[in-house]
N, C-alpha and C positions, 0 to 999 in steps of 0.2 A: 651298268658296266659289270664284266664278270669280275673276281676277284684273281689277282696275279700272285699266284701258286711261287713261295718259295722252289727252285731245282733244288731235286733231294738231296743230292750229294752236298749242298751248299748244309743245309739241315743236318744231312750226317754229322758234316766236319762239326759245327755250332753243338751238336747232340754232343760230340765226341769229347769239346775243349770243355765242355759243360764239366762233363765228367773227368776227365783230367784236372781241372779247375780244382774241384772236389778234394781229390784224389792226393792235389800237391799241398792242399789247404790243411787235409788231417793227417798226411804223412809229416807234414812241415812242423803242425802242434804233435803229434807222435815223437818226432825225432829227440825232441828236447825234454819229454818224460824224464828219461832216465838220468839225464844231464840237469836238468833245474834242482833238485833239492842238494847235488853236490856242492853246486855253485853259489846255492844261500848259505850251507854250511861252510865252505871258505869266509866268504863274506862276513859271517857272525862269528869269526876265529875258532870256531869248531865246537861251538854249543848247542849240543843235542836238542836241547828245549828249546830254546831262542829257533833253531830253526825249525822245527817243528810247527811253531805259532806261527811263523813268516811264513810258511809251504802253507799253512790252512789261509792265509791272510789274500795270500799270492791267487789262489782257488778262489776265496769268494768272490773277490775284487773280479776276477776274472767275470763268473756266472754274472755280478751286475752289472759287467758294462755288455754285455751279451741282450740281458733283459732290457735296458733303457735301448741299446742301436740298435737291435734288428727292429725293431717298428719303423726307427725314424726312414733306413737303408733301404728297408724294402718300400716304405713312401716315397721317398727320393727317388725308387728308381720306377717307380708310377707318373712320376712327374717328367725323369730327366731319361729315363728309357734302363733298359737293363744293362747293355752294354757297356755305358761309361762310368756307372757303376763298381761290375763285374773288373772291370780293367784297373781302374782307380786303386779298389779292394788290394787286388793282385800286388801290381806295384808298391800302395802303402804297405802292405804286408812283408813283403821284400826287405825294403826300408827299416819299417820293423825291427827285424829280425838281425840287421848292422848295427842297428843301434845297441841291444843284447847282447850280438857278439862283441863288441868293445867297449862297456858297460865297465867303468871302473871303480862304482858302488854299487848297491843293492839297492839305492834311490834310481839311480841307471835301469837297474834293471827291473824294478818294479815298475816305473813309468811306461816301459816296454811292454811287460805284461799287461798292461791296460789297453795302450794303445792295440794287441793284438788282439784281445776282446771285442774291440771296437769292428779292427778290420775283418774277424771269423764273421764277423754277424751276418757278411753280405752272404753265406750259404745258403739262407733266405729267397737272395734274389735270385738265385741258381735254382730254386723250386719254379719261383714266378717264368725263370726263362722255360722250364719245362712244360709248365703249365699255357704259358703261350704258345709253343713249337709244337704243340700235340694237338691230336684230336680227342676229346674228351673219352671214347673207346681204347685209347694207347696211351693216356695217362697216367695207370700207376704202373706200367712197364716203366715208365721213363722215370718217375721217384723213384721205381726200384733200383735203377738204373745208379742212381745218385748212394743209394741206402750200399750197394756195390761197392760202390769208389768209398765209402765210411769204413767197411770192412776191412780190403786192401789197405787201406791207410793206416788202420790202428794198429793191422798185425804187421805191416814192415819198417812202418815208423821207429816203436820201441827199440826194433830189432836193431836197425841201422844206427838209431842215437848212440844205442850200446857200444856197439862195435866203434865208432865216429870216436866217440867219446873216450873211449879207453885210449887210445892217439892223442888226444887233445881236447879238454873240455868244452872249447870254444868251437868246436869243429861242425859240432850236427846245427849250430847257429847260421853258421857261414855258409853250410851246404842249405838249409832252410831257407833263406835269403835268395840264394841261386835257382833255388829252384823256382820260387812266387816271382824273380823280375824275369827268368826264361819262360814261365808263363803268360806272364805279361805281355811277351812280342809274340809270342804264339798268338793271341789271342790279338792283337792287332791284326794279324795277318788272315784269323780266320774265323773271327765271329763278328754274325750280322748283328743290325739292330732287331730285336722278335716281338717288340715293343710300337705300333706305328705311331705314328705323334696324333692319328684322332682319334687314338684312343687313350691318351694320355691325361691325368688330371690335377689340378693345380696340388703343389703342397699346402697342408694345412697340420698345424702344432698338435690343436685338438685329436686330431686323427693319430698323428704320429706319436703321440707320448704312447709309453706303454700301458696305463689306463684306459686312455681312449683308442686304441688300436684291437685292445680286448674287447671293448662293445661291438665291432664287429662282429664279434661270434655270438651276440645274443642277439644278432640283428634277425635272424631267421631260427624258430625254434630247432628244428636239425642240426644245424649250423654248431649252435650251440653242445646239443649231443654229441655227435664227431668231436669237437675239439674235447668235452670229455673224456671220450674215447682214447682219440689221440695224446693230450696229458698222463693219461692213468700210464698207456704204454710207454712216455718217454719215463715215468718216476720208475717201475719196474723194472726201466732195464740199467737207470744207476747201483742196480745191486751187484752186476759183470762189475762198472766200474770200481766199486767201491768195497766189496769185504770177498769175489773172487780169488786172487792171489793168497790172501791170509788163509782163507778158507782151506786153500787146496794144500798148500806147507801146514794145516796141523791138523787136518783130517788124513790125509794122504800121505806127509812129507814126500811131498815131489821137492826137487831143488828147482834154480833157477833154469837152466835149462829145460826138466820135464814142463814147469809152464810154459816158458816158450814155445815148445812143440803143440801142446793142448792149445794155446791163442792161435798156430797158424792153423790148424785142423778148424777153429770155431769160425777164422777168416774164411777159407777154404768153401765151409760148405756155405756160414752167409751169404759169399761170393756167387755162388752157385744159384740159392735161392733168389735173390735181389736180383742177379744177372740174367739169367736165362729160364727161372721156374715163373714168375709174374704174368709176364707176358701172356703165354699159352694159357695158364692157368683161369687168369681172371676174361680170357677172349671165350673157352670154353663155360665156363658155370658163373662170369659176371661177378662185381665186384661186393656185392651183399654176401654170396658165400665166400669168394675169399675171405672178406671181414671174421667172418666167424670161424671158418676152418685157421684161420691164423690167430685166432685168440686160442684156441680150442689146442692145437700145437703147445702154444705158450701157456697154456698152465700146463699141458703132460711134460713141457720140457723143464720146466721150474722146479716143480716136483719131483722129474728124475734127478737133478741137480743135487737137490736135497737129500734123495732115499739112498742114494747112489754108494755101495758102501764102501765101494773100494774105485781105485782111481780106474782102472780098466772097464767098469759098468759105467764109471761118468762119461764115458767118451760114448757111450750108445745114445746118451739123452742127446748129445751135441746135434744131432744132425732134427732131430725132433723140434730143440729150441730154434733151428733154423727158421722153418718153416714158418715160425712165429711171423718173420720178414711179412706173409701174404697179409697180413693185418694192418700193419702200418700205412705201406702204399696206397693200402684202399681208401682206406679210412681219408688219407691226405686228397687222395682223387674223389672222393665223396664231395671235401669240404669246398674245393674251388668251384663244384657245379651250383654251389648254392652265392655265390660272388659273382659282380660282373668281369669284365676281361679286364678294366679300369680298377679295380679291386685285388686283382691279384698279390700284388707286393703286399698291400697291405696287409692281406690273409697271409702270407710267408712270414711278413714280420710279426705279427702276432702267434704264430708258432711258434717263432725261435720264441717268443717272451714265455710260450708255454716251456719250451725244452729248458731254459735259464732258470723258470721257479723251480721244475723237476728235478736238477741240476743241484740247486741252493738247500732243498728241502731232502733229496735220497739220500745222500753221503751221512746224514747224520742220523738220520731214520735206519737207515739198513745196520752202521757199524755198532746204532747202539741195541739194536736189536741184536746182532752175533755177539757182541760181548756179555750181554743177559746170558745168552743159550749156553755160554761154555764157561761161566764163572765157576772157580771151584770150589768157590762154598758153599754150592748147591748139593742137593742129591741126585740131579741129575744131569744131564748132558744133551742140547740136540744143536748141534754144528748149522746143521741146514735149514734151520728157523729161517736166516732170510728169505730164503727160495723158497719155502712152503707161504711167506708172508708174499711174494714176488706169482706166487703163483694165486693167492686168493685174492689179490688185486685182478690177478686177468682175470678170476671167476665173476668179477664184479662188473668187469669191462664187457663179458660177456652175455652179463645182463642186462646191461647199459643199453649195447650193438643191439640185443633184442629189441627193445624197448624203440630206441631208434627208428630203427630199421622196418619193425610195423609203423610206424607212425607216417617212412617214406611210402608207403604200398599204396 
Protein backbone atom coordinates (compact mmCIF):
# COMPACT_ATOMS: atom_id res chain seq x y z
CA UNK A 1 0.00 0.00 0.00
CA UNK A 2 1.15 3.51 -0.84
CA UNK A 3 1.82 5.71 2.07
CA UNK A 4 -0.99 8.52 2.90
CA UNK A 5 0.85 11.85 2.37
CA UNK A 6 0.00 14.27 5.12
CA UNK A 7 -2.16 17.66 2.96
CA UNK A 8 0.47 20.33 3.19
CA UNK A 9 -1.22 22.96 4.52
CA UNK A 10 -2.26 20.45 7.45
CA UNK A 11 1.89 20.29 7.87
CA UNK A 12 2.01 24.07 7.37
CA UNK A 13 -0.19 24.88 10.19
CA UNK A 14 1.77 21.77 12.59
CA UNK A 15 5.28 23.45 11.08
CA UNK A 16 3.86 26.83 11.96
CA UNK A 17 2.39 26.02 15.91
CA UNK A 18 5.69 24.16 16.09
CA UNK A 19 7.36 27.21 15.93
CA UNK A 20 4.96 29.47 17.78
CA UNK A 21 5.29 26.83 20.41
CA UNK A 22 9.06 27.73 20.45
CA UNK A 23 8.52 31.08 20.25
CA UNK A 24 5.92 31.55 23.37
CA UNK A 25 8.21 28.97 25.38
CA UNK A 26 11.55 31.39 25.22
CA UNK A 27 9.45 34.68 24.98
CA UNK A 28 7.54 33.27 28.28
CA UNK A 29 11.18 32.27 30.08
CA UNK A 30 12.58 35.87 28.26
CA UNK A 31 9.69 37.78 29.95
CA UNK A 32 10.64 37.12 33.53
CA UNK A 33 14.57 37.80 33.03
CA UNK A 34 14.30 41.13 34.05
CA UNK A 35 11.70 40.47 36.65
CA UNK A 36 13.10 37.28 38.78
CA UNK A 37 16.16 38.61 40.50
CA UNK A 38 13.80 41.87 41.68
CA UNK A 39 11.43 39.44 42.99
CA UNK A 40 14.14 37.23 45.08
CA UNK A 41 15.50 40.50 46.11
CA UNK A 42 12.00 41.49 47.82
CA UNK A 43 11.81 38.13 49.18
CA UNK A 44 15.31 38.09 50.87
CA UNK A 45 14.26 41.79 52.35
CA UNK A 46 16.81 43.34 50.22
CA UNK A 47 20.17 41.55 50.57
CA UNK A 48 22.33 42.07 47.83
CA UNK A 49 24.24 38.83 48.70
CA UNK A 50 21.49 36.58 49.80
CA UNK A 51 20.23 37.28 46.53
CA UNK A 52 22.79 36.89 44.63
CA UNK A 53 23.39 33.17 45.74
CA UNK A 54 19.50 32.47 45.34
CA UNK A 55 19.53 34.01 41.40
CA UNK A 56 22.89 31.54 41.04
CA UNK A 57 20.87 28.70 43.07
CA UNK A 58 17.55 29.57 40.90
CA UNK A 59 20.00 28.95 37.46
CA UNK A 60 21.43 25.83 38.37
CA UNK A 61 18.52 24.21 39.72
CA UNK A 62 16.96 25.22 36.63
CA UNK A 63 20.02 23.65 34.08
CA UNK A 64 19.42 20.26 36.09
CA UNK A 65 16.11 19.59 35.93
CA UNK A 66 16.67 20.53 31.97
CA UNK A 67 19.46 17.74 32.04
CA UNK A 68 17.64 14.89 34.02
CA UNK A 69 13.78 15.75 31.64
CA UNK A 70 14.63 16.34 28.41
CA UNK A 71 15.74 12.58 28.03
CA UNK A 72 12.87 11.19 29.90
CA UNK A 73 10.25 13.90 27.59
CA UNK A 74 11.51 13.24 24.65
CA UNK A 75 11.31 9.08 25.54
CA UNK A 76 7.89 9.74 26.57
CA UNK A 77 6.92 11.16 23.56
CA UNK A 78 8.47 7.99 21.48
CA UNK A 79 6.29 6.10 23.26
CA UNK A 80 3.08 8.26 23.82
CA UNK A 81 3.61 10.33 20.41
CA UNK A 82 4.76 14.02 20.16
CA UNK A 83 1.58 15.63 20.30
CA UNK A 84 0.22 15.01 23.92
CA UNK A 85 3.44 15.77 24.90
CA UNK A 86 3.84 19.09 23.20
CA UNK A 87 0.17 20.00 24.62
CA UNK A 88 0.70 18.67 28.11
CA UNK A 89 4.20 20.86 28.13
CA UNK A 90 2.20 23.87 26.99
CA UNK A 91 -0.57 23.78 29.58
CA UNK A 92 1.79 22.65 32.57
CA UNK A 93 3.84 25.49 31.71
CA UNK A 94 0.90 27.98 31.78
CA UNK A 95 0.07 26.50 35.10
CA UNK A 96 3.58 27.12 35.95
CA UNK A 97 3.82 30.22 35.52
CA UNK A 98 0.24 31.12 38.05
CA UNK A 99 1.62 29.45 40.35
CA UNK A 100 4.87 32.19 40.26
CA UNK A 101 2.64 34.90 39.63
CA UNK A 102 1.04 34.37 43.09
CA UNK A 103 4.02 32.76 44.93
CA UNK A 104 3.97 34.16 48.46
CA UNK A 105 7.53 32.99 49.40
CA UNK A 106 10.60 32.40 47.54
CA UNK A 107 9.82 28.53 48.44
CA UNK A 108 6.76 29.36 45.95
CA UNK A 109 8.63 30.54 43.82
CA UNK A 110 11.47 28.34 43.66
CA UNK A 111 9.44 25.18 43.35
CA UNK A 112 8.13 27.17 40.18
CA UNK A 113 11.24 27.50 38.88
CA UNK A 114 11.83 23.77 38.86
CA UNK A 115 8.79 22.81 37.65
CA UNK A 116 9.50 25.15 34.57
CA UNK A 117 12.80 23.32 34.02
CA UNK A 118 10.84 20.52 33.76
CA UNK A 119 8.20 21.73 31.33
CA UNK A 120 11.11 23.97 28.81
CA UNK A 121 12.59 20.34 28.32
CA UNK A 122 9.78 19.28 26.01
CA UNK A 123 11.61 21.90 23.15
CA UNK A 124 13.35 18.53 22.65
CA UNK A 125 10.28 17.10 21.43
CA UNK A 126 9.57 20.13 19.21
CA UNK A 127 13.04 19.03 17.21
CA UNK A 128 11.58 15.27 17.08
CA UNK A 129 8.22 16.81 15.66
CA UNK A 130 10.49 18.48 12.96
CA UNK A 131 12.55 15.68 12.47
CA UNK A 132 9.35 13.66 11.77
CA UNK A 133 7.40 16.32 9.51
CA UNK A 134 10.35 16.63 7.15
CA UNK A 135 12.13 14.99 4.49
CA UNK A 136 15.65 14.33 5.55
CA UNK A 137 16.73 17.19 2.49
CA UNK A 138 14.45 20.13 4.44
CA UNK A 139 15.65 19.05 7.72
CA UNK A 140 17.96 21.68 8.94
CA UNK A 141 15.62 24.45 7.27
CA UNK A 142 13.06 23.33 9.78
CA UNK A 143 15.72 23.31 13.00
CA UNK A 144 16.49 26.55 11.58
CA UNK A 145 13.23 27.13 11.60
CA UNK A 146 13.02 26.46 15.55
CA UNK A 147 16.80 28.12 16.20
CA UNK A 148 14.27 31.51 14.51
CA UNK A 149 11.59 31.32 17.08
CA UNK A 150 14.99 31.20 19.93
CA UNK A 151 16.04 34.34 18.47
CA UNK A 152 12.73 36.35 18.38
CA UNK A 153 12.00 35.01 21.74
CA UNK A 154 15.18 36.25 23.64
CA UNK A 155 15.15 39.70 22.06
CA UNK A 156 11.44 40.52 22.74
CA UNK A 157 11.06 38.62 25.94
CA UNK A 158 13.56 40.91 27.97
CA UNK A 159 12.19 43.71 26.29
CA UNK A 160 8.54 43.23 27.22
CA UNK A 161 9.39 41.71 30.91
CA UNK A 162 10.90 45.29 31.18
CA UNK A 163 8.43 47.24 30.23
CA UNK A 164 5.42 44.57 31.96
CA UNK A 165 7.48 44.84 34.89
CA UNK A 166 7.94 48.37 35.52
CA UNK A 167 3.68 48.38 35.90
CA UNK A 168 3.77 45.61 38.08
CA UNK A 169 6.21 43.01 39.04
CA UNK A 170 3.88 40.11 38.80
CA UNK A 171 2.66 41.15 35.45
CA UNK A 172 5.28 39.41 32.70
CA UNK A 173 4.27 36.18 35.05
CA UNK A 174 0.55 36.51 34.35
CA UNK A 175 1.08 37.56 30.82
CA UNK A 176 3.71 34.27 30.52
CA UNK A 177 0.92 32.01 31.83
CA UNK A 178 -1.54 33.41 28.92
CA UNK A 179 0.37 33.10 26.65
CA UNK A 180 1.46 28.84 27.10
CA UNK A 181 -2.51 28.08 28.03
CA UNK A 182 -3.55 30.21 24.48
CA UNK A 183 -1.07 28.09 23.16
CA UNK A 184 -2.26 25.27 24.35
CA UNK A 185 -5.99 25.53 22.58
CA UNK A 186 -4.12 26.54 19.52
CA UNK A 187 -2.60 23.65 19.38
CA UNK A 188 -5.59 21.42 20.13
CA UNK A 189 -7.14 22.93 17.41
CA UNK A 190 -4.18 22.58 14.90
CA UNK A 191 -1.62 20.07 15.53
CA UNK A 192 -1.63 16.57 14.16
CA UNK A 193 -0.08 13.43 15.72
CA UNK A 194 3.70 13.29 13.34
CA UNK A 195 4.42 10.38 15.53
CA UNK A 196 2.34 7.02 14.03
CA UNK A 197 1.81 4.47 16.69
CA UNK A 198 4.00 1.77 14.52
CA UNK A 199 6.41 3.57 14.93
CA UNK A 200 6.38 4.07 18.30
CA UNK A 201 8.42 2.37 21.13
CA UNK A 202 7.82 1.15 24.55
CA UNK A 203 9.33 3.34 27.39
CA UNK A 204 12.41 2.11 29.07
CA UNK A 205 14.25 3.95 32.43
CA UNK A 206 17.54 2.59 31.07
CA UNK A 207 17.14 4.65 27.79
CA UNK A 208 15.51 7.65 29.42
CA UNK A 209 17.89 8.68 32.36
CA UNK A 210 20.32 11.07 31.18
CA UNK A 211 23.18 8.52 31.21
CA UNK A 212 21.62 6.12 29.32
CA UNK A 213 20.14 8.49 26.78
CA UNK A 214 23.81 9.82 26.19
CA UNK A 215 24.89 6.22 24.96
CA UNK A 216 22.87 6.75 22.10
CA UNK A 217 25.32 8.88 20.66
CA UNK A 218 28.08 6.44 20.95
CA UNK A 219 25.81 4.19 19.45
CA UNK A 220 27.30 4.94 15.82
CA UNK A 221 30.80 6.45 15.57
CA UNK A 222 29.49 9.73 13.62
CA UNK A 223 26.81 9.91 15.70
CA UNK A 224 29.02 10.46 18.36
CA UNK A 225 31.25 13.11 16.50
CA UNK A 226 28.13 15.50 15.53
CA UNK A 227 26.93 15.47 19.02
CA UNK A 228 30.55 16.71 19.84
CA UNK A 229 30.25 19.06 17.44
CA UNK A 230 26.96 20.07 18.57
CA UNK A 231 27.92 20.32 22.50
CA UNK A 232 31.25 22.53 21.72
CA UNK A 233 28.59 24.87 19.72
CA UNK A 234 25.93 24.93 22.53
CA UNK A 235 29.12 25.83 25.43
CA UNK A 236 30.38 28.62 23.06
CA UNK A 237 27.41 30.29 22.72
CA UNK A 238 26.80 30.58 26.80
CA UNK A 239 29.43 33.34 26.37
CA UNK A 240 26.22 35.90 24.61
CA UNK A 241 24.68 34.59 27.61
CA UNK A 242 26.63 35.02 30.24
CA UNK A 243 29.58 38.06 30.34
CA UNK A 244 27.91 39.95 26.86
CA UNK A 245 26.09 42.62 28.72
CA UNK A 246 29.09 43.17 31.38
CA UNK A 247 31.31 43.22 28.46
CA UNK A 248 29.58 45.80 26.38
CA UNK A 249 28.82 48.53 29.81
CA UNK A 250 32.74 48.44 30.40
CA UNK A 251 34.38 48.12 27.12
CA UNK A 252 31.96 50.35 25.49
CA UNK A 253 29.79 51.97 28.26
CA UNK A 254 26.55 51.52 26.29
CA UNK A 255 23.80 52.04 28.88
CA UNK A 256 20.69 49.95 29.08
CA UNK A 257 19.17 50.92 26.29
CA UNK A 258 22.32 50.86 23.73
CA UNK A 259 22.04 47.07 24.61
CA UNK A 260 18.80 46.61 24.01
CA UNK A 261 19.11 47.98 20.66
CA UNK A 262 22.59 45.72 19.90
CA UNK A 263 20.12 42.38 21.23
CA UNK A 264 17.23 43.38 18.69
CA UNK A 265 19.96 43.93 15.68
CA UNK A 266 21.73 40.37 16.92
CA UNK A 267 17.68 38.98 17.03
CA UNK A 268 17.20 40.55 13.58
CA UNK A 269 19.78 39.12 11.76
CA UNK A 270 19.63 35.50 13.59
CA UNK A 271 16.17 35.78 12.69
CA UNK A 272 17.19 36.11 9.12
CA UNK A 273 19.72 33.52 9.12
CA UNK A 274 17.79 30.59 10.88
CA UNK A 275 14.60 31.72 8.90
CA UNK A 276 15.17 32.17 5.47
CA UNK A 277 19.23 31.68 4.74
CA UNK A 278 19.20 27.54 5.64
CA UNK A 279 17.01 26.44 3.56
CA UNK A 280 18.46 27.58 0.07
CA UNK A 281 21.71 27.58 1.49
CA UNK A 282 22.14 23.86 2.67
CA UNK A 283 19.58 22.85 -0.77
CA UNK A 284 22.47 24.42 -2.89
CA UNK A 285 26.04 23.19 -1.45
CA UNK A 286 24.42 20.33 1.07
CA UNK A 287 24.72 20.10 4.50
CA UNK A 288 28.66 19.07 5.04
CA UNK A 289 29.38 22.62 3.78
CA UNK A 290 27.02 24.37 5.59
CA UNK A 291 28.62 22.59 8.66
CA UNK A 292 31.76 24.16 7.96
CA UNK A 293 31.04 27.55 6.44
CA UNK A 294 28.94 28.05 9.78
CA UNK A 295 31.76 26.97 12.05
CA UNK A 296 34.24 29.04 9.86
CA UNK A 297 31.47 32.31 10.46
CA UNK A 298 31.61 31.59 14.12
CA UNK A 299 35.18 31.83 14.86
CA UNK A 300 35.32 35.25 12.45
CA UNK A 301 32.47 36.34 14.40
CA UNK A 302 33.89 35.45 17.94
CA UNK A 303 36.75 37.08 17.17
CA UNK A 304 35.28 40.24 15.72
CA UNK A 305 33.46 40.36 19.05
CA UNK A 306 36.61 40.43 20.89
CA UNK A 307 38.94 42.86 18.42
CA UNK A 308 36.15 44.99 17.99
CA UNK A 309 37.26 48.24 19.61
CA UNK A 310 34.73 50.29 19.65
CA UNK A 311 30.96 49.71 20.06
CA UNK A 312 30.15 50.86 16.10
CA UNK A 313 32.85 48.05 14.54
CA UNK A 314 31.11 45.51 17.10
CA UNK A 315 27.90 45.80 15.16
CA UNK A 316 29.91 44.76 11.78
CA UNK A 317 30.86 41.20 13.57
CA UNK A 318 27.03 40.86 14.31
CA UNK A 319 25.73 39.87 11.07
CA UNK A 320 29.10 37.39 10.55
CA UNK A 321 28.22 35.72 14.02
CA UNK A 322 24.97 35.12 12.46
CA UNK A 323 25.89 32.99 10.03
CA UNK A 324 27.29 30.77 12.63
CA UNK A 325 23.34 29.67 12.65
CA UNK A 326 24.42 27.29 9.24
CA UNK A 327 26.35 25.02 11.59
CA UNK A 328 24.11 24.25 14.25
CA UNK A 329 21.01 23.13 11.99
CA UNK A 330 23.40 20.95 10.20
CA UNK A 331 25.09 19.34 12.47
CA UNK A 332 21.41 18.55 14.29
CA UNK A 333 20.06 17.25 10.69
CA UNK A 334 23.44 15.23 10.37
CA UNK A 335 22.64 13.63 13.84
CA UNK A 336 18.90 12.26 13.36
CA UNK A 337 20.07 10.48 9.78
CA UNK A 338 22.22 8.27 11.81
CA UNK A 339 18.83 7.24 14.48
CA UNK A 340 15.95 5.44 13.44
CA UNK A 341 12.47 7.30 13.19
CA UNK A 342 11.60 5.30 16.55
CA UNK A 343 14.75 7.12 18.01
CA UNK A 344 14.06 10.36 17.46
CA UNK A 345 12.98 11.89 20.90
CA UNK A 346 15.34 10.08 22.16
CA UNK A 347 18.12 11.90 20.09
CA UNK A 348 16.20 15.41 21.05
CA UNK A 349 16.37 14.44 24.51
CA UNK A 350 19.85 13.60 24.75
CA UNK A 351 20.60 17.13 23.13
CA UNK A 352 18.92 19.09 25.46
CA UNK A 353 21.11 16.80 28.24
CA UNK A 354 23.92 18.19 26.05
CA UNK A 355 22.57 22.05 25.99
CA UNK A 356 21.85 21.60 30.28
CA UNK A 357 25.79 20.40 30.83
CA UNK A 358 26.77 23.48 28.30
CA UNK A 359 24.42 25.56 30.23
CA UNK A 360 25.87 24.26 33.81
CA UNK A 361 29.57 24.29 32.76
CA UNK A 362 29.80 28.09 30.41
CA UNK A 363 28.51 30.63 32.85
CA UNK A 364 31.23 29.73 35.02
CA UNK A 365 33.94 29.21 32.50
CA UNK A 366 33.31 32.35 30.42
CA UNK A 367 32.74 34.94 33.78
CA UNK A 368 35.82 33.53 35.21
CA UNK A 369 37.61 33.86 32.33
CA UNK A 370 36.51 37.88 31.72
CA UNK A 371 37.38 38.62 35.22
CA UNK A 372 41.09 37.14 34.89
CA UNK A 373 41.23 39.46 31.53
CA UNK A 374 40.30 42.88 33.22
CA UNK A 375 41.54 42.42 36.96
CA UNK A 376 43.56 45.51 37.74
CA UNK A 377 46.31 44.24 39.23
CA UNK A 378 47.54 43.12 36.28
CA UNK A 379 49.53 44.85 33.68
CA UNK A 380 47.57 44.22 31.30
CA UNK A 381 44.13 44.21 30.02
CA UNK A 382 42.12 42.16 27.20
CA UNK A 383 38.30 42.50 27.69
CA UNK A 384 37.52 40.01 24.89
CA UNK A 385 39.36 36.87 26.13
CA UNK A 386 36.07 35.14 26.21
CA UNK A 387 35.30 35.56 22.62
CA UNK A 388 38.90 34.98 21.45
CA UNK A 389 38.37 31.66 23.95
CA UNK A 390 34.54 31.30 22.33
CA UNK A 391 36.21 31.53 19.09
CA UNK A 392 39.11 28.71 19.50
CA UNK A 393 36.47 26.38 20.78
CA UNK A 394 34.86 26.80 17.18
CA UNK A 395 38.52 26.33 15.84
CA UNK A 396 38.45 23.10 17.51
CA UNK A 397 34.86 22.18 16.35
CA UNK A 398 36.13 22.88 13.11
CA UNK A 399 38.48 20.27 13.19
CA UNK A 400 36.36 18.00 14.87
CA UNK A 401 33.53 18.63 11.52
CA UNK A 402 36.67 17.76 9.54
CA UNK A 403 37.60 14.79 11.10
CA UNK A 404 33.93 13.73 11.08
CA UNK A 405 32.93 14.48 7.98
CA UNK A 406 35.89 12.57 6.12
CA UNK A 407 35.05 9.66 8.03
CA UNK A 408 31.05 10.20 6.46
CA UNK A 409 32.62 10.13 2.69
Amino acid sequence: MAKTKKPKNQTNHALLFIFITVLLDILALGLIIPILPKLILNFVGGDSMQAAQMIGLFGTVWAFMQFFASPIIGSLSDRFGRRPIILLSNLGTGVDYIVMAVAPTIGWLFGGRIVSGITTSSISTAFAYIADSTTPQKRAAGFGLIGAAFSVGFVLGPTLGGILGAMDPRLPFWVAAGLSIANFFYGLLVLPESLPKARRVDFSWKKANPVGSLTLLKSHKDLFGLAGIYFINMLAHVVLSSVFVLYALYRYQWDSKAVGYCLAVVGICTGIVQGGLIRPFVKRFGEHRALLVGIFFGIVGFAGFGLAPSGFLFYFAIPLLSLWGLANASAQSLMTKHVSHQEQGQLQGANGSLRAIAELIGPSLFTLVYAFSINPSHSWQLPGAPFYLAALLMVLNGLLALFVLQRER
